[in-house]
Backbone as CSV, one residue per row, in Angstrom:
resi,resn,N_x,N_y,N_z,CA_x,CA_y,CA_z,C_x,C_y,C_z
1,UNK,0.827,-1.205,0.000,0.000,0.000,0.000,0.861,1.256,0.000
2,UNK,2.122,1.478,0.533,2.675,2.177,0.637,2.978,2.433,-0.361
3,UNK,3.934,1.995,-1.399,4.152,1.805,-2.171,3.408,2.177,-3.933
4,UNK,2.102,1.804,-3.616,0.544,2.378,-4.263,0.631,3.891,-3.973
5,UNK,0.266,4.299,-3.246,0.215,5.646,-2.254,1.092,6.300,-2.638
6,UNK,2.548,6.329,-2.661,3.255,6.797,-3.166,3.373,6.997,-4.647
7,UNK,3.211,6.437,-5.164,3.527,6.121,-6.671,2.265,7.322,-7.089
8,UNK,0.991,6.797,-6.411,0.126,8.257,-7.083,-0.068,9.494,-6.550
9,UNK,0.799,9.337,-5.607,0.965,10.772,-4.973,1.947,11.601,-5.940
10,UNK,3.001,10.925,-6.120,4.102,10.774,-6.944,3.828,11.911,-8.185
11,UNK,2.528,10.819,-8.874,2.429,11.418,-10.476,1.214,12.503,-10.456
12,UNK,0.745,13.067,-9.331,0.255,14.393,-8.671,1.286,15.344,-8.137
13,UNK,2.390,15.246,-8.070,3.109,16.072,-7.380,3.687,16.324,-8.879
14,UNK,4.370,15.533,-9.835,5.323,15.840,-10.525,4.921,16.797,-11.467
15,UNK,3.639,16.616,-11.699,2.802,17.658,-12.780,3.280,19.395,-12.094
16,UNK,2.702,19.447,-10.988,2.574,20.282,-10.000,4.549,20.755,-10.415
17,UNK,4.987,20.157,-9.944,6.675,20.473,-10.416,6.792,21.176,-11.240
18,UNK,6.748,20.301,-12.649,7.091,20.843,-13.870,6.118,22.400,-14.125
19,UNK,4.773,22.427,-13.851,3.928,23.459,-13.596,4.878,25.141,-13.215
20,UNK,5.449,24.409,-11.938,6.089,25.421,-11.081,7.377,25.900,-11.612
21,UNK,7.960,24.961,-12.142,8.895,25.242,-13.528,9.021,26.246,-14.370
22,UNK,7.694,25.934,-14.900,7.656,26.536,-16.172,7.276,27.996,-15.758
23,UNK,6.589,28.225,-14.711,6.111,29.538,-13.753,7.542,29.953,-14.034
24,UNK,8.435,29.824,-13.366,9.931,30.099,-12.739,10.286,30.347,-13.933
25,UNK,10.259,29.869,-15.024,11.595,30.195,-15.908,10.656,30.972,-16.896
26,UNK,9.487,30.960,-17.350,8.418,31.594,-18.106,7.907,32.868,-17.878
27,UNK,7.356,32.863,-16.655,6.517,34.072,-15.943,6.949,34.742,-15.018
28,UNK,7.607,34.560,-14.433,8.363,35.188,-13.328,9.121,35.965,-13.293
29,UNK,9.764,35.778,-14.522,11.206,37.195,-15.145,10.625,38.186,-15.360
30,UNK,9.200,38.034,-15.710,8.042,39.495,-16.666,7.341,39.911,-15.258
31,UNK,7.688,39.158,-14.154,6.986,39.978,-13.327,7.587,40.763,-11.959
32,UNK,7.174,41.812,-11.690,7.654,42.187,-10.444,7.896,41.018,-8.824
33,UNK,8.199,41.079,-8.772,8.674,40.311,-7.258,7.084,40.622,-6.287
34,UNK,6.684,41.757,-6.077,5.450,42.073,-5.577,4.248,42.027,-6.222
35,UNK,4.451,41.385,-7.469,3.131,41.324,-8.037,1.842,40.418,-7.576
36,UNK,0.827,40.935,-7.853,-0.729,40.018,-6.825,-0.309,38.584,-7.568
37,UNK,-0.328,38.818,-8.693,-0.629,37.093,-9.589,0.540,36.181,-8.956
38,UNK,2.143,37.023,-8.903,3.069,35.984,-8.471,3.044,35.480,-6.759
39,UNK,2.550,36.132,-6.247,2.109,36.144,-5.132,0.920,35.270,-5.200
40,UNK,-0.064,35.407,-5.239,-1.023,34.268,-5.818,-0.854,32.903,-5.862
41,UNK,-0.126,32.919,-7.188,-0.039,31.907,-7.735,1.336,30.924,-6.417
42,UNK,2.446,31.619,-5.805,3.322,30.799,-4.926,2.358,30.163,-4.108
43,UNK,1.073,31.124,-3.211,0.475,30.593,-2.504,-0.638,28.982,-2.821
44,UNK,-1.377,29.876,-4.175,-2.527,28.414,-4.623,-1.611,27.006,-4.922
45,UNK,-0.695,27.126,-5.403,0.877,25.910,-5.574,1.362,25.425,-4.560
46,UNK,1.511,26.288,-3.397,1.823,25.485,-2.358,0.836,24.464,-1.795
47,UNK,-0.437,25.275,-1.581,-1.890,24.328,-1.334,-1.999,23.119,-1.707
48,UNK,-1.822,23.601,-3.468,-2.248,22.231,-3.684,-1.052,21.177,-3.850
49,UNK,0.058,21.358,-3.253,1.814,20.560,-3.227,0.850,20.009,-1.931
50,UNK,0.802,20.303,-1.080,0.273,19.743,0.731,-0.794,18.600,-0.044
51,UNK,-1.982,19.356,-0.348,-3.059,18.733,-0.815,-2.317,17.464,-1.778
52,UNK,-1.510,17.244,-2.296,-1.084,16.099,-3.305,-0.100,15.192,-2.559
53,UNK,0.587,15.979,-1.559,1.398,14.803,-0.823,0.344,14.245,0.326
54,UNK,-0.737,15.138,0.774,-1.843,14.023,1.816,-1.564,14.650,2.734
55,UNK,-1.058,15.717,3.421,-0.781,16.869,3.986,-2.064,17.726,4.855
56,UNK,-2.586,18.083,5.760,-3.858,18.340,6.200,-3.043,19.641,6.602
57,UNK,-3.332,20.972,6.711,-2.993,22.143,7.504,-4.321,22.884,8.291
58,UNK,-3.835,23.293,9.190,-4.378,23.707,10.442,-4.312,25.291,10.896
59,UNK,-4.687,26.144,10.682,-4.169,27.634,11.378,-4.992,27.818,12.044
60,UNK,-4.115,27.933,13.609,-4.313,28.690,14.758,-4.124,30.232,14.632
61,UNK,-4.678,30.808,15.772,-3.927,32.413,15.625,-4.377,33.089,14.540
62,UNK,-4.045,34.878,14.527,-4.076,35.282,13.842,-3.114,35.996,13.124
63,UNK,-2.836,34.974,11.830,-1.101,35.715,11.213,-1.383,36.808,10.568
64,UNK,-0.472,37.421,10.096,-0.508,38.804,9.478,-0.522,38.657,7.911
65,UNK,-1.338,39.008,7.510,-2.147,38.490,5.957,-1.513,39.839,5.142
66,UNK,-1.436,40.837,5.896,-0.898,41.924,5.056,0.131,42.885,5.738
67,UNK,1.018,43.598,4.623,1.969,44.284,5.024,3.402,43.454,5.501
68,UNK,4.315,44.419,5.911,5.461,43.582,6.153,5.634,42.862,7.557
69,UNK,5.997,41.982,7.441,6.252,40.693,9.222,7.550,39.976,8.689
70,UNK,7.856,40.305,9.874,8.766,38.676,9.791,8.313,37.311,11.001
71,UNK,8.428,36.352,10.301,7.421,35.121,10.985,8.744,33.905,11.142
72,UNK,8.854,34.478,12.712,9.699,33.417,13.018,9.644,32.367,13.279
73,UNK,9.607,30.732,12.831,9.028,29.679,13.070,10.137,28.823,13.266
74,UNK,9.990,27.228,14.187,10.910,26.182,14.390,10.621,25.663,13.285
75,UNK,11.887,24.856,13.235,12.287,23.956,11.536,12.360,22.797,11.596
76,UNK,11.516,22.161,11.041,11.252,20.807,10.917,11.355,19.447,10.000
77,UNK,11.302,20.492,8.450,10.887,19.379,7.284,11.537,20.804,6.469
78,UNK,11.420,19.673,5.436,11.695,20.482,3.871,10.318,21.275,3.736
79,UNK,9.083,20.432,4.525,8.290,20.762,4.007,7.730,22.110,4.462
80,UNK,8.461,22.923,5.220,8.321,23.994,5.897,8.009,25.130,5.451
81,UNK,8.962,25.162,4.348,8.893,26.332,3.481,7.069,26.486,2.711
82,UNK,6.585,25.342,2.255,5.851,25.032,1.575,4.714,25.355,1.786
83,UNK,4.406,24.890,3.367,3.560,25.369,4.717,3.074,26.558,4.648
84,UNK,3.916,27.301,5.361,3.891,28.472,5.439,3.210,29.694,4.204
85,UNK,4.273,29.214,2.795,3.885,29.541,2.110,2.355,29.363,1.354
86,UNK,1.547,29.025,1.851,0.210,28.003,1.493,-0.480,28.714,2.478
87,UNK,0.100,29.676,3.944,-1.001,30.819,4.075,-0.559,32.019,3.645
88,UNK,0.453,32.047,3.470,0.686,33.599,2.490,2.059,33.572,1.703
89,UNK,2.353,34.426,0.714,3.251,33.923,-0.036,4.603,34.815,0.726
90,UNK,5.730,34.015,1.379,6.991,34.719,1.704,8.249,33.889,1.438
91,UNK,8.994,34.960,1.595,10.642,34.913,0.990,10.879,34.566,2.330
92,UNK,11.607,33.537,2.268,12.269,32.280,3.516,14.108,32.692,3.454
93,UNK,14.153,32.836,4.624,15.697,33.083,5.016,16.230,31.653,5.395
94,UNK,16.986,31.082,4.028,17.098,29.746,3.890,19.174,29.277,3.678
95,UNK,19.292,27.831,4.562,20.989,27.891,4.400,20.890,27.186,3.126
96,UNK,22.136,28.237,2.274,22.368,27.671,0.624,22.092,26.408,0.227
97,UNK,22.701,25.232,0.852,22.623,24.241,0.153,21.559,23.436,0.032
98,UNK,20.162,24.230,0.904,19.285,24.090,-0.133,19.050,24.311,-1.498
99,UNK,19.527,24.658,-1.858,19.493,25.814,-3.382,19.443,24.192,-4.236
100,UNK,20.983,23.925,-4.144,21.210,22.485,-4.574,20.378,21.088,-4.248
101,UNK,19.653,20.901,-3.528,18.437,20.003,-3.488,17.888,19.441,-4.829
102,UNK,17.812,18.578,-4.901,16.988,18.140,-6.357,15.752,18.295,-6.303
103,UNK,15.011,19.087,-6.956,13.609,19.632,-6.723,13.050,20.728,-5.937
104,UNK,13.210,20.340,-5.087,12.904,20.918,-3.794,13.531,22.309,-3.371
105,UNK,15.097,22.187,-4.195,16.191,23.153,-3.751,15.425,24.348,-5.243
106,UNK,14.850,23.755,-6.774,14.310,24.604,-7.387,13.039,25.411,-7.097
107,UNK,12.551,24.418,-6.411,10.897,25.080,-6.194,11.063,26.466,-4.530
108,UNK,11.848,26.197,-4.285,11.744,26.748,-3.001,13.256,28.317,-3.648
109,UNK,13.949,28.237,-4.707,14.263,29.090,-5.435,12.757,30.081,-6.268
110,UNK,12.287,29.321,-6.392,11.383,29.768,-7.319,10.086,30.701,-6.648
111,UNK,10.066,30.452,-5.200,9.038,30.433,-4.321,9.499,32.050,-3.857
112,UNK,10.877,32.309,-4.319,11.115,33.098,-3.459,12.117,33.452,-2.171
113,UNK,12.834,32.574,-2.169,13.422,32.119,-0.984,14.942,32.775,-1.047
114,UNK,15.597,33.233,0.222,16.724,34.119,-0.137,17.549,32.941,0.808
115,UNK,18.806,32.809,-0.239,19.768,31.967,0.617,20.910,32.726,1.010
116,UNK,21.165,32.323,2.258,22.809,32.415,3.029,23.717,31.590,2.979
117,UNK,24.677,32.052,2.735,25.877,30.863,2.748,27.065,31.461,3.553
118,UNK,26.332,31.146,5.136,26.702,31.412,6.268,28.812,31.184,6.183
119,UNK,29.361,30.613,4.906,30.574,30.761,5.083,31.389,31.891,4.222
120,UNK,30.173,32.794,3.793,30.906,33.773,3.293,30.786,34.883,4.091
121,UNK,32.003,36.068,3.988,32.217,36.902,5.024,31.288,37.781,5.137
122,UNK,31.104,38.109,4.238,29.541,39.435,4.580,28.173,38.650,3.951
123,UNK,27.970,37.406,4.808,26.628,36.928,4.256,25.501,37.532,5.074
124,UNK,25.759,38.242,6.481,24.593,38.381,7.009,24.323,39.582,6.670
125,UNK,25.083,40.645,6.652,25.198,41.677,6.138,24.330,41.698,4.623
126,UNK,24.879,40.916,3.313,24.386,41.288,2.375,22.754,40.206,2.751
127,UNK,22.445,39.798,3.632,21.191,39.312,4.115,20.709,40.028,4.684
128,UNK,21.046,40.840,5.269,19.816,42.049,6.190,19.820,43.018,4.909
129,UNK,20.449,43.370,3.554,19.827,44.652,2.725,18.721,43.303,2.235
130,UNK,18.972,42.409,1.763,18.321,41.225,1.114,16.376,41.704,1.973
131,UNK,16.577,41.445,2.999,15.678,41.692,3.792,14.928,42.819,3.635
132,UNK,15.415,44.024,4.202,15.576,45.113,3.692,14.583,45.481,2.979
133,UNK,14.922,45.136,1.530,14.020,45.206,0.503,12.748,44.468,0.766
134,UNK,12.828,43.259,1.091,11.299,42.684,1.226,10.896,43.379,2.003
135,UNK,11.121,44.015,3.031,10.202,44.954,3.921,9.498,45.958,3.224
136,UNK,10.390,46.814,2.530,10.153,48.232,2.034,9.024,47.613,1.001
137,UNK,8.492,46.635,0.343,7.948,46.293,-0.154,6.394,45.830,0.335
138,UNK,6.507,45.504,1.360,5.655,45.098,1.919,5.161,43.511,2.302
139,UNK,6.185,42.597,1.806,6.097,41.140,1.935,6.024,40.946,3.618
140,UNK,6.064,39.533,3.127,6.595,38.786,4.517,7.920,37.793,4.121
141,UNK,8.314,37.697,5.458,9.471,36.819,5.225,9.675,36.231,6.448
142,UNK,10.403,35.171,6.222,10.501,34.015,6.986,11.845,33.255,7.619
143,UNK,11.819,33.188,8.905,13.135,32.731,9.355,12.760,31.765,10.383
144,UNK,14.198,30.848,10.235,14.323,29.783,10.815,15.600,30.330,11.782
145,UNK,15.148,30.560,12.812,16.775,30.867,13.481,17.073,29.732,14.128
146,UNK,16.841,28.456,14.345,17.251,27.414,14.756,18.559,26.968,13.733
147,UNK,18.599,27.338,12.694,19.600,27.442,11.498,19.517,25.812,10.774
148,UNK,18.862,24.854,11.159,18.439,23.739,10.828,17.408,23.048,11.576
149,UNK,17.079,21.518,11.313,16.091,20.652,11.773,15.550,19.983,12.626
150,UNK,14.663,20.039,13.452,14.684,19.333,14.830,13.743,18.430,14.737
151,UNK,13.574,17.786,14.958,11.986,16.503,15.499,10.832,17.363,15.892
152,UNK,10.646,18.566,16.337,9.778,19.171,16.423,9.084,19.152,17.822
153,UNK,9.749,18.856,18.577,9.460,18.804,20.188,10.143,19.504,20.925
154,UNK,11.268,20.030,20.780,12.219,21.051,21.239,13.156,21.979,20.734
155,UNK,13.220,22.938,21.349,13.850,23.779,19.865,15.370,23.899,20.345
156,UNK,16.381,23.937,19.215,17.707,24.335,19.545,18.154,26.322,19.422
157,UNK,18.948,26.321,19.933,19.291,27.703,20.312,19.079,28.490,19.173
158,UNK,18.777,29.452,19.340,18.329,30.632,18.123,20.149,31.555,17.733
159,UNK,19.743,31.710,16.232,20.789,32.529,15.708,19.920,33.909,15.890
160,UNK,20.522,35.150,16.591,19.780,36.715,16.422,19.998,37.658,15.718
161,UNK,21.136,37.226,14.844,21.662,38.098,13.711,20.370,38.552,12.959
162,UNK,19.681,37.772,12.450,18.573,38.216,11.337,17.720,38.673,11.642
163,UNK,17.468,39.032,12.898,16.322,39.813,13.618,16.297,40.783,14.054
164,UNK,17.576,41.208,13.084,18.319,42.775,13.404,17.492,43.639,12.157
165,UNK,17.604,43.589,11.102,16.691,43.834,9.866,15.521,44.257,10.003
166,UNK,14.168,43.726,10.897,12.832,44.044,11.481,13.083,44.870,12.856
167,UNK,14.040,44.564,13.771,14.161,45.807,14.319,14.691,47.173,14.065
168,UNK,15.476,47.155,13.097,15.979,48.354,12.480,14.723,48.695,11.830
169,UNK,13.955,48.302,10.799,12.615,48.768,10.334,11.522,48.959,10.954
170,UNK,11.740,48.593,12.668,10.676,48.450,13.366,9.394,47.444,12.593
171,UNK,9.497,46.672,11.847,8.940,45.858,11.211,7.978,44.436,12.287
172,UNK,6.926,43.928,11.974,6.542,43.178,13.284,7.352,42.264,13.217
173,UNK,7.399,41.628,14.373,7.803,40.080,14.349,6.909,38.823,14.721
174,UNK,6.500,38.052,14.150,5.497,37.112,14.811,5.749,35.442,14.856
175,UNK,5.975,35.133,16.006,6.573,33.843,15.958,5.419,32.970,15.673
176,UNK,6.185,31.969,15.102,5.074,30.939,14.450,5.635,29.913,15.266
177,UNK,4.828,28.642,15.530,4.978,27.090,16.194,4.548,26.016,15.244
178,UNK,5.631,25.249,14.499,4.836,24.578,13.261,4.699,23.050,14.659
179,UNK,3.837,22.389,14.147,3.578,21.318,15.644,2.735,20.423,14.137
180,UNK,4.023,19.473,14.085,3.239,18.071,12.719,2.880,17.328,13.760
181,UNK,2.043,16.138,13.355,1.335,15.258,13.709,1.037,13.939,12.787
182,UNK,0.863,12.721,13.167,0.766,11.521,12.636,-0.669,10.850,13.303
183,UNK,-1.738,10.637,12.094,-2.789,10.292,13.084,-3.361,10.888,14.049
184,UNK,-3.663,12.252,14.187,-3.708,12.897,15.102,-2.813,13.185,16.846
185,UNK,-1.931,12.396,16.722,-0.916,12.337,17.603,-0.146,13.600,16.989
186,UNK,0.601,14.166,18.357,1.947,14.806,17.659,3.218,14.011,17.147
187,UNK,3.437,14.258,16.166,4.725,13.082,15.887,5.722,14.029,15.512
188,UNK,7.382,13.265,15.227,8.370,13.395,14.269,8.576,12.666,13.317
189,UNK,7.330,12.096,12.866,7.815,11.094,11.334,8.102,11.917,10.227
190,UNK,7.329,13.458,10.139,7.768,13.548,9.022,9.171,14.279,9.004
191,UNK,9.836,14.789,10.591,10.994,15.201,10.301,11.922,14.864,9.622
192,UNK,13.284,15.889,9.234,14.008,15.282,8.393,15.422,16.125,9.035
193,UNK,15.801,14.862,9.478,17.267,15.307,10.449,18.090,14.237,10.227
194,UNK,19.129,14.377,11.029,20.248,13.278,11.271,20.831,13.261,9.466
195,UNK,21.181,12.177,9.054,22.075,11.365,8.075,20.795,10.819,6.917
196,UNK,19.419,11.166,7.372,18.747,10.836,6.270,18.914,11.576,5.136
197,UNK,18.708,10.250,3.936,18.050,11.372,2.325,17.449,12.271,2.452
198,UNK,17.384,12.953,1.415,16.012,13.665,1.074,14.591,12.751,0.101
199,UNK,15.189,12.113,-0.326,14.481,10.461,-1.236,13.845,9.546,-0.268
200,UNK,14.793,9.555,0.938,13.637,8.503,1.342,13.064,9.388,2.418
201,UNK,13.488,10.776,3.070,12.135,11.004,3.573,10.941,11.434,3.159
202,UNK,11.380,12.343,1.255,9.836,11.885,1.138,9.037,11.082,0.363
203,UNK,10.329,9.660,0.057,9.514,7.930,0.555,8.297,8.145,1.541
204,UNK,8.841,8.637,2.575,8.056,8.240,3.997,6.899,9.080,4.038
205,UNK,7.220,10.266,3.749,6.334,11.440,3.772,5.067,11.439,2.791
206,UNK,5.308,11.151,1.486,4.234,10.787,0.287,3.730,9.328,0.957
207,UNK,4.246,8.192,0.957,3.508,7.017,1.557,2.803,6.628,2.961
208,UNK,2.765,7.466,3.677,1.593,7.501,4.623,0.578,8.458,4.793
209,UNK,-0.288,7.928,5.662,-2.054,8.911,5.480,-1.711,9.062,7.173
210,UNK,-2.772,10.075,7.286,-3.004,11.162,8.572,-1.561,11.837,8.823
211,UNK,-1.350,12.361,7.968,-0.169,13.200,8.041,-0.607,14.654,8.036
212,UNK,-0.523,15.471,9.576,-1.317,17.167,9.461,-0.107,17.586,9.760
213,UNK,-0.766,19.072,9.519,0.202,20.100,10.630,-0.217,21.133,11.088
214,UNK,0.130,21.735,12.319,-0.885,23.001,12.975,0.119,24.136,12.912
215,UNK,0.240,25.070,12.192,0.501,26.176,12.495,0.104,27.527,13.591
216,UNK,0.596,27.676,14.125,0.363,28.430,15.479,0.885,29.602,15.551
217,UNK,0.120,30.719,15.315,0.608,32.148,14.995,0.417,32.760,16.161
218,UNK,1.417,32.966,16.976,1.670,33.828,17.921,1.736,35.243,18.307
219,UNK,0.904,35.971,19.150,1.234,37.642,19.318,2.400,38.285,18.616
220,UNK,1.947,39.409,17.910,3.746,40.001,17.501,4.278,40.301,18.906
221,UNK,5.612,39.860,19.097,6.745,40.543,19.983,6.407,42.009,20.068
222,UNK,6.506,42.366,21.428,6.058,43.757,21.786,7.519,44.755,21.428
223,UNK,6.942,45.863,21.183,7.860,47.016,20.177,8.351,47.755,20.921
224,UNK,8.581,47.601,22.838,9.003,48.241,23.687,9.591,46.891,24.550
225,UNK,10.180,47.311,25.439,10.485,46.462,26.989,10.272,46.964,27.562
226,UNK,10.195,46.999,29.161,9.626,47.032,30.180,10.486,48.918,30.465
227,UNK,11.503,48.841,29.661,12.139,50.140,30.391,11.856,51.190,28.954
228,UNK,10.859,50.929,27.991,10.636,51.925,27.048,11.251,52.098,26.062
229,UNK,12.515,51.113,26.276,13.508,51.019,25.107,13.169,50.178,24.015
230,UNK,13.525,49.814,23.010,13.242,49.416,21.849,13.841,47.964,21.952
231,UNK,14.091,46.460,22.133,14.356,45.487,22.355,15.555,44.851,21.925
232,UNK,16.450,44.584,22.340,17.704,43.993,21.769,17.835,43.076,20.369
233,UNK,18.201,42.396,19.885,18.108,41.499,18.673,17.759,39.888,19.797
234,UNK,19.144,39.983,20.599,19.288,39.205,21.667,18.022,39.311,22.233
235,UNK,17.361,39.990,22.641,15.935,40.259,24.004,14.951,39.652,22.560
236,UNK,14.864,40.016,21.452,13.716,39.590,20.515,14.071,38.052,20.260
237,UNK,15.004,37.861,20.107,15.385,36.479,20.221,15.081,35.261,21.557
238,UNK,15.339,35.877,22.600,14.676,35.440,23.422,13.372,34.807,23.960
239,UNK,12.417,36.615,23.570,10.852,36.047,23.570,10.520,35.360,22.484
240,UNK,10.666,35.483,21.016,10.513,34.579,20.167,10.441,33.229,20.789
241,UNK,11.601,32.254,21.256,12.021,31.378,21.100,11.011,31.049,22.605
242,UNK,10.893,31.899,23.309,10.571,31.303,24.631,8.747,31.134,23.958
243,UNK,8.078,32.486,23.001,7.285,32.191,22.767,6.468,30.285,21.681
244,UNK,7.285,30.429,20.891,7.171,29.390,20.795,7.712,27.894,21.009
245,UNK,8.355,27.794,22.291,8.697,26.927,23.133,7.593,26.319,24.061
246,UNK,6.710,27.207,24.269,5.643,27.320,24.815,4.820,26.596,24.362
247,UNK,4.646,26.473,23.332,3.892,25.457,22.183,4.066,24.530,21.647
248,UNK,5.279,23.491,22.114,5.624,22.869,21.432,5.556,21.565,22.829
């Protein structure tokens, strides 16, 4: 059955691929970065990517549908980016060698997604103008400051560099809690950590059913501290992480 399951999940997703493809290399050059349709269209694509792998999504909270945010969320799956993007369309603060991914590393290029390649000397730097711009624009964008993947039950220490960008713009911040589930249980099956593929986790991921996920949109981080001052990168980093620690 697995095996079944997969295979036609498979030849639903791949259409969906090549689709997103042809978006990327066709339509996308003719259009502004802020345009409604490209915007649109990242979001209805992601939907139906969830909807074809068997994917159920859930929103809690109330996220910020318009204007600029940055939506800080724990990292779990490849499939993260995808998520997210499927309630509104944003540019993901992503480590490079995604880029190189087979598939996954194109579609999530294509989606929008700004990579770091945390071993070059001014990567955070030319990542906060990167930023920058999506603000002045009015997007959203998306960070993982865990800087990689966890099982989804505890979070590892936050990077605060990139949360310098929304406080300099005074821009919101709103932490997100992605919380997957198997069967209505909370699980880590569909994580993707350690020494695994990317092939066989999503083997695993396309071939099983009751596979959800709850997104959990948290209060924006308050735009003062207690002494009237404006919040450290470090202090926003903090409540972030403590906020959605809380949830997990």
């Amino acid at each position: 059955m697995n095996l079944l399951r997969f295979t036609v999940r498979l030849a639903l997703v791949l259409p969906l691929i090549l689709f997103a493809l042809l978006c990327v290399t066709l339509v996308y050059p003719w259009l502004p970065l802020d345009a409604r349709v490209r915007l649109w269209l990242n979001r209805t694509w992601a939907r139906l990517l969830l909807r074809a792998c068997g994917i159920r999504l859930a929103i809690r909270g109330e996220p910020r549908y318009k204007g600029a945010v940055l939506w800080v969320a724990n990292h779990v799956s490849w499939i993260d980016i995808f998520v997210v993007n499927a309630v509104r369309a944003t540019s993901f603060v992503a480590k490079a060698e995604i880029r190189s991914w087979p598939l996954v590393g194109w579609l999530a290029q294509g989606a929008g997604t700004l990579f770091i390649d945390r071993n070059q000397r001014h990567a955070v730097h030319d990542m906060g103008q990167a930023i920058h711009k999506c603000f002045e624009r009015g997007d959203a964008v998306g960070l993982f400051p865990e800087g990689t993947t966890s099982e989804g039950f505890a979070l590892r220490p936050f990077h605060a560099s990139l949360f310098e960008p929304a406080r300099q713009s005074g821009v919101a911040i709103q932490p997100v809690a992605m919380r997957f589930l198997h069967h209505g249980q909370r699980s880590g099956y569909a994580s993707f950590v350690g020494e695994e593929t990317l092939v066989a986790n999503m083997w695993r991921v396309l071939g099983t059913t009751g596979l959800a996920v709850e997104l959990v949109f948290l209060p924006v981080l308050p735009a003062q501290g207690e002494d009237g001052e404006p919040p450290t990168r470090l202090e926003l980093s903090r409540l972030a992480r403590d906020a959605i620690g809380g949830q997990l």
